[in-house]
C-alpha positions in Angstrom: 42.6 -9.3 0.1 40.1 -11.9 1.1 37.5 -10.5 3.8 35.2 -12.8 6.3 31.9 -10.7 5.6 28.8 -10.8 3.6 29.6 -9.6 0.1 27.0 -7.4 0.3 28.5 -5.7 3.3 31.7 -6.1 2.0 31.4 -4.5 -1.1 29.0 -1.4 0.2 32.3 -0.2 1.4 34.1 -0.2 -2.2 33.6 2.8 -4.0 31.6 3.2 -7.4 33.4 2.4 -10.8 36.5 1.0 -8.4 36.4 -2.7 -10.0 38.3 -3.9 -13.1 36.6 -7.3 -13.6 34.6 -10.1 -11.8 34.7 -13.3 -11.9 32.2 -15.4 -9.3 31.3 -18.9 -8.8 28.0 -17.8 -6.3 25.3 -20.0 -4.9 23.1 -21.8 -7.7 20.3 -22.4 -5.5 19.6 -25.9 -6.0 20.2 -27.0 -2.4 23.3 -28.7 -3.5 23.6 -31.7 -0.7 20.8 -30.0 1.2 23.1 -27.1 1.9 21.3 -24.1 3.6 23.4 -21.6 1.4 22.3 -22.6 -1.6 18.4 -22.5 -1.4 18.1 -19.3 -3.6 20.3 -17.3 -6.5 21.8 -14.1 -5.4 19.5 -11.1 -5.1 18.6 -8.4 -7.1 20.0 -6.4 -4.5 23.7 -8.0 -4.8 23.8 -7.7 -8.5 22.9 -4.0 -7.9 25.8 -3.6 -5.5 28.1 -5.4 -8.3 27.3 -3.1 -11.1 27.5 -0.2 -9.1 31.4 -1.3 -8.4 31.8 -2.5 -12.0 33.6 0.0 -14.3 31.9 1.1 -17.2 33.0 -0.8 -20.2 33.6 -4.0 -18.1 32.7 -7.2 -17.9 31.3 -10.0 -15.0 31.7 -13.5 -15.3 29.5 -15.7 -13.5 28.9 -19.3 -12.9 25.5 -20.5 -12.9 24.0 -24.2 -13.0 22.9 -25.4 -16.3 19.6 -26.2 -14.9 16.6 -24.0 -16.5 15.0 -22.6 -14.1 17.8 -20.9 -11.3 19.4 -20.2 -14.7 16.4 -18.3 -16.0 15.9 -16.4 -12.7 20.2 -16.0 -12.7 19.6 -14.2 -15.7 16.5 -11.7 -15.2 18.3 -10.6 -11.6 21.8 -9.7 -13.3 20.0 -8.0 -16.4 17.4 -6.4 -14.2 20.4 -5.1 -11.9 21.7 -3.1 -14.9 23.5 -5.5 -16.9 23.7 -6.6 -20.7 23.5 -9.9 -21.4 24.0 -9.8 -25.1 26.9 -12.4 -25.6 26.7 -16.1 -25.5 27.9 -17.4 -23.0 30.4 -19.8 -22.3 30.0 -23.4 -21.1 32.4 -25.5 -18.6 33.0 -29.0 -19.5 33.8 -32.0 -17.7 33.8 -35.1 -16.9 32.3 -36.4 -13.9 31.0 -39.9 -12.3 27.6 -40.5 -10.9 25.8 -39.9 -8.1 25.9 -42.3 -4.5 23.5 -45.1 -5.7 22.7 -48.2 -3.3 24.0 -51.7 -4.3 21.0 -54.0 -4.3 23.3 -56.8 -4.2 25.1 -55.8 -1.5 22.4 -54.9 0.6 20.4 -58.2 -0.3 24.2 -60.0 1.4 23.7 -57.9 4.3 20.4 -58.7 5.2 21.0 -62.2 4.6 23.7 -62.2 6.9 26.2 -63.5 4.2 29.6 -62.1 4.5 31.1 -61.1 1.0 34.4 -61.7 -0.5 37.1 -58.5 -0.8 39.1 -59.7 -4.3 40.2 -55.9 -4.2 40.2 -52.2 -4.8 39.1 -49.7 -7.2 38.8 -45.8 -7.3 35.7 -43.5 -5.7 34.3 -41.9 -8.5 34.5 -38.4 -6.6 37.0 -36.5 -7.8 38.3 -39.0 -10.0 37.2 -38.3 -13.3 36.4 -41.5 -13.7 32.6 -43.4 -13.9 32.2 -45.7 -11.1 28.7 -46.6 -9.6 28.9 -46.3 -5.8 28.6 -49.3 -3.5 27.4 -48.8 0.1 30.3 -49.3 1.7 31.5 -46.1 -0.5 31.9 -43.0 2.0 32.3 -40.3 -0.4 35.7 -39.3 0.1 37.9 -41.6 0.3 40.1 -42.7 -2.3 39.5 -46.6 -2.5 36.5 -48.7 -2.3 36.5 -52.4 -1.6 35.4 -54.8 -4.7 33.6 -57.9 -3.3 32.2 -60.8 -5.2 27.7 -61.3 -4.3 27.7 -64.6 -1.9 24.1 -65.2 -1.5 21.6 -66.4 -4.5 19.8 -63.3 -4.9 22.8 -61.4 -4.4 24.5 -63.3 -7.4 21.1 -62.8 -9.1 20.9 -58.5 -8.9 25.1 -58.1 -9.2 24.7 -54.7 -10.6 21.7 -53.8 -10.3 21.7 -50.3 -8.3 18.9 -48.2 -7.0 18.8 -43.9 -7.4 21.0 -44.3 -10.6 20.9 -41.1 -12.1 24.0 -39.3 -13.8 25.5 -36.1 -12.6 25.2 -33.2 -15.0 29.2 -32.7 -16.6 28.5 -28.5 -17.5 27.9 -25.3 -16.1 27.4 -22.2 -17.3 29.0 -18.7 -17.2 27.1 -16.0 -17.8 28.9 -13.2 -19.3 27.6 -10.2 -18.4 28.4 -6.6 -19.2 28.5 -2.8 -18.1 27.1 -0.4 -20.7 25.6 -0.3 -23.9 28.1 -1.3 -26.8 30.7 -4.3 -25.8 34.3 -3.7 -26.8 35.4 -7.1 -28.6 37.4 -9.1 -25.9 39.9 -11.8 -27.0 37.2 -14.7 -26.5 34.9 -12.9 -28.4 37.3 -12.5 -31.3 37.9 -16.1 -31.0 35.0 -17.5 -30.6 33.7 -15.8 -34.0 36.5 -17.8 -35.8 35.5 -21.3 -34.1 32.2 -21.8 -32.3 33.7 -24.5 -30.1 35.2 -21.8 -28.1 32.3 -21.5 -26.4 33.0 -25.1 -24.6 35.5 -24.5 -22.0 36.9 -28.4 -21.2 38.9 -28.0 -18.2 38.8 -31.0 -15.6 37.5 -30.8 -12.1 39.6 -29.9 -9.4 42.1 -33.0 -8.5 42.6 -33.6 -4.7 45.9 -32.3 -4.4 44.7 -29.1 -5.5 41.8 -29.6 -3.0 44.4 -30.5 -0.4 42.0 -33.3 0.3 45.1 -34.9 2.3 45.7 -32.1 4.9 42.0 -30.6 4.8 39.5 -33.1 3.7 37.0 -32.2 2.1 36.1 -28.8 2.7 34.5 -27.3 0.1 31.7 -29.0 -2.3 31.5 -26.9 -5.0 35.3 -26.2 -6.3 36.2 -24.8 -9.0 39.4 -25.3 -10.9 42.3 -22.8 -10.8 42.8 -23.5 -14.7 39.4 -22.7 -15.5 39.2 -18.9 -13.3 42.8 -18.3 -14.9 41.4 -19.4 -18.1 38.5 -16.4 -17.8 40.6 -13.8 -16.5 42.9 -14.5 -19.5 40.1 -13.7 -21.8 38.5 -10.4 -19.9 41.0 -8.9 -17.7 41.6 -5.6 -18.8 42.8 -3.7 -15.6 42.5 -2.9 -12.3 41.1 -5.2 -8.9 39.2 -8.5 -9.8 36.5 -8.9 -7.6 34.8 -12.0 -6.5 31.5 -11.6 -3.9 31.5 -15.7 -3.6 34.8 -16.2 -2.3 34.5 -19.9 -1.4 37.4 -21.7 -1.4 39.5 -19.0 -3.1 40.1 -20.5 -6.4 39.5 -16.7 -8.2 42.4 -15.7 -5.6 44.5 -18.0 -6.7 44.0 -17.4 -10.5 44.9 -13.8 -10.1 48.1 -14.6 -7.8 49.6 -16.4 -11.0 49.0 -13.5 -12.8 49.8 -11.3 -10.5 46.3 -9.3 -10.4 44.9 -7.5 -7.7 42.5 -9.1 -6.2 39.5 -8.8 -3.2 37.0 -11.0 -2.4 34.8 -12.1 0.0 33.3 -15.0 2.0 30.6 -15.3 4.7 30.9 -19.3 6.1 33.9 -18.9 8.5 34.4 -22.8 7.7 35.2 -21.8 4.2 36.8 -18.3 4.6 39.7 -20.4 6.6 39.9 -22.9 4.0 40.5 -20.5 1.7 43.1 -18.9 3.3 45.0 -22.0 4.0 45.0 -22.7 0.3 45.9 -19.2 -0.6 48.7 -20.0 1.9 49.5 -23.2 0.5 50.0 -22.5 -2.7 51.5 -19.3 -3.1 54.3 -21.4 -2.1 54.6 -22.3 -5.8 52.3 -20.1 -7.6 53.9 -16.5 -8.5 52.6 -14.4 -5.4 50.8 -11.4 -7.1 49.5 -8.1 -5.5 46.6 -7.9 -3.1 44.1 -5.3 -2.5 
């Protein structure tokens, strides 16, 4: 069951030791596109309220950007909340394109007036696992971007040249983090003492169908994959309910349906809480429909 409330709220009403296994994609707090819920990590408070519903002997799994310092302060708040954080952990792959740059060339055409020639189409780099530099006339989400040939001098002159150039980062971390003293070995951990490279997870972004980019748009900006959830509760599911405080757009949900897992979550945006349950919706069409809290 997937509830519109604060997950701290939410899981104040679940009783102690009562959760098998979380998995969590939360907010990174690196204002990702200036968003408002994403200025700071979780709080000590929230990780408190996740051990506390954390069986003994059990593991959490959660995402965290790659970037030193929210992951530093990620850290000391789940291992200050009563956590050990004595594994590795693993590291989500992917490929990715590049952030919205301007086109100096383009914008040199427009101020000269100078209408340029469309000789075609090519692919948005969001969501397309692909690298494509982003023109001006790029909006983000849509699936096709005019290619046009420069038609003034300058404009001929600084043809790829592109301002705010900088490249996206293509991993994320997941913290694996544990309740009590002495970890049981897990099936990653038994693997990942035979091969090292088990620690890099390379699973691509979600595509747009699996966004339903078509029906929805885009709704949610932070998706993660249903292969790469499934993937984790593969390795640490043991039992019981999986939990996940950060609903978003129900991708943990969705994992544990095809396994047919327990699961409860929750979300707080309304905006994304309804996305999520459309996709829930959607897709248990053709996922196998598993039990819910």
């Amino acid at each position: 069951m997937i509830y519109h409330d604060d997950c701290m709220n939410g899981m104040q009403k679940q009783g102690d030791s009562s959760i098998g296994l979380i998995v969590t994609d939360p907010t990174y707090g690196i204002s990702f596109n200036l968003n408002e819920w994403d200025v700071d990590v979780p709080s000590l408070d929230v990780w408190r309220e996740a051990y506390r519903v954390l069986k003994m002997g059990r593991y959490a799994l959660i995402m965290s950007s790659a970037r030193q310092d929210v992951l530093a302060l990620m850290c000391k708040r789940i291992e200050d909340a009563g956590f050990t954080l004595s594994t590795s952990p693993m590291l989500w792959v992917y490929k990715s394109g590049f952030t919205k740059s301007t086109n100096i060339s383009k914008v040199i055409d427009q101020r000269n007036g100078c209408s340029r020639v469309v000789i075609g189409k090519k692919k948005s780099g969001i969501g397309s696992g692909n690298t494509y530099a982003f023109g001006s006339d790029n909006k983000g989400g849509s699936d096709l971007v005019d290619i046009s040939l420069p038609c003034s001098e300058d404009g001929i002159r600084l043809d790829g040249c592109y301002a705010g150039f900088q490249p996206k980062s293509t991993l994320e971390v997941i913290i694996v983090a544990f309740k009590g003293d002495i970890e049981p070995p897990t099936q990653y951990q038994e693997k990942q003492s035979q091969n090292i490279s088990n620690t890099f997870v390379f699973i691509p972004k979600p595509s747009t169908s699996e966004k339903l980019t078509s029906e929805y748009g885009e709704k949610h900006p932070t998706m993660k994959p249903i292969d790469l959830m499934s993937y984790l509760i593969n390795m640490y599911y043991v039992d019981g309910v999986v939990m996940d405080p950060f609903m978003g757009s129900g991708t943990t949900a969705l994992a544990c349906i095809k396994r047919d897992i327990k699961y409860i979550g929750f979300e707080r945006e309304k905006t994304y809480y309804e996305y999520c349950m459309k996709r829930i919706e959607h897709f248990s069409k053709t996922l196998y429909r598993g039990n819910q809290q």
